[in-house]
C-alpha positions as CSV (number, residue, x, y, z in Angstrom):
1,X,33.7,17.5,72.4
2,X,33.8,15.7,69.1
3,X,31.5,17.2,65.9
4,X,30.4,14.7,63.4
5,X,29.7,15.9,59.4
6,X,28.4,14.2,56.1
7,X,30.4,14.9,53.3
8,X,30.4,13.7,49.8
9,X,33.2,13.2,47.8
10,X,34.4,12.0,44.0
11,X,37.0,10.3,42.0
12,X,37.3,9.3,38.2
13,X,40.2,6.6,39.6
14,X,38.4,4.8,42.3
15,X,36.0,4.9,45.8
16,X,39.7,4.7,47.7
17,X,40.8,7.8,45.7
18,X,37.5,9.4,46.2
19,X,38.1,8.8,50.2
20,X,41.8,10.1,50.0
21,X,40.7,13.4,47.8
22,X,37.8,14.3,49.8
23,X,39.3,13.6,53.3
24,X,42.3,15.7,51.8
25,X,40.1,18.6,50.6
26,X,38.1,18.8,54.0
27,X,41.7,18.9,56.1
28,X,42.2,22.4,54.3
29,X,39.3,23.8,56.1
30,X,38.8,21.8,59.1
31,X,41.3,21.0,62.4
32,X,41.8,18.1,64.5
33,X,40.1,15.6,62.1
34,X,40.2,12.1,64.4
35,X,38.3,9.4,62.0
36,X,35.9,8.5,59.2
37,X,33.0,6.4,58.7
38,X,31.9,5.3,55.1
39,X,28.0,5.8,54.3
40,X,27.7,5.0,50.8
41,X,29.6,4.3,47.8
42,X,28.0,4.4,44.6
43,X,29.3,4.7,40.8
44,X,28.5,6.3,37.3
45,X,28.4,4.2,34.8
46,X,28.7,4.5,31.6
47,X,28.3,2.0,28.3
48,X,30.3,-1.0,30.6
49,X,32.5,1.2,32.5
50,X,32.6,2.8,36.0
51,X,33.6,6.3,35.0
52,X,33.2,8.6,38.4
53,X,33.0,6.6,42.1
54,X,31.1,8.4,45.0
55,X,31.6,8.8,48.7
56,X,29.4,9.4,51.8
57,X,31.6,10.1,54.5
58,X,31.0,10.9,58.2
59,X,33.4,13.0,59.4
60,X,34.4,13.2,63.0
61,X,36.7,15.9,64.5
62,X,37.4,17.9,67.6
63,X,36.0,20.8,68.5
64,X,38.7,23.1,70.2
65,X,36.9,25.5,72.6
66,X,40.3,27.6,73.1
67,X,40.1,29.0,69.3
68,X,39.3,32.6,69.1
């Protein structure tokens, strides 16, 4: 059985570094992570400058019925 999420993630650096960080942060909590699908990317801007990138992410994973 695969589980699907939505997660949103940020990055002052860029939406690739936003996509790194928040697959990254969501390993620490969740097993078996098998692929991501991008929703969305948007941007804060501010003056001329992009200063924080944003990320939708669909998160799939494996659900392992053996874990107490």
């Amino acid at each position: 059985m695969e589980k699907h999420i939505i997660i949103t993630g940020s990055s002052t650096v860029s939406w690739k570094d936003a996509i790194v960080q928040t697959v990254a942060e969501a390993a620490k909590t969740l097993d078996y992570i098998t692929g991501i699908k991008i929703i969305e990317q948007r941007a804060k801007v501010s003056g001329k400058k992009l200063i924080e990138y944003y990320v939708d992410i669909d998160l799939s994973f494996t659900v392992d019925r053996d874990r107490d």
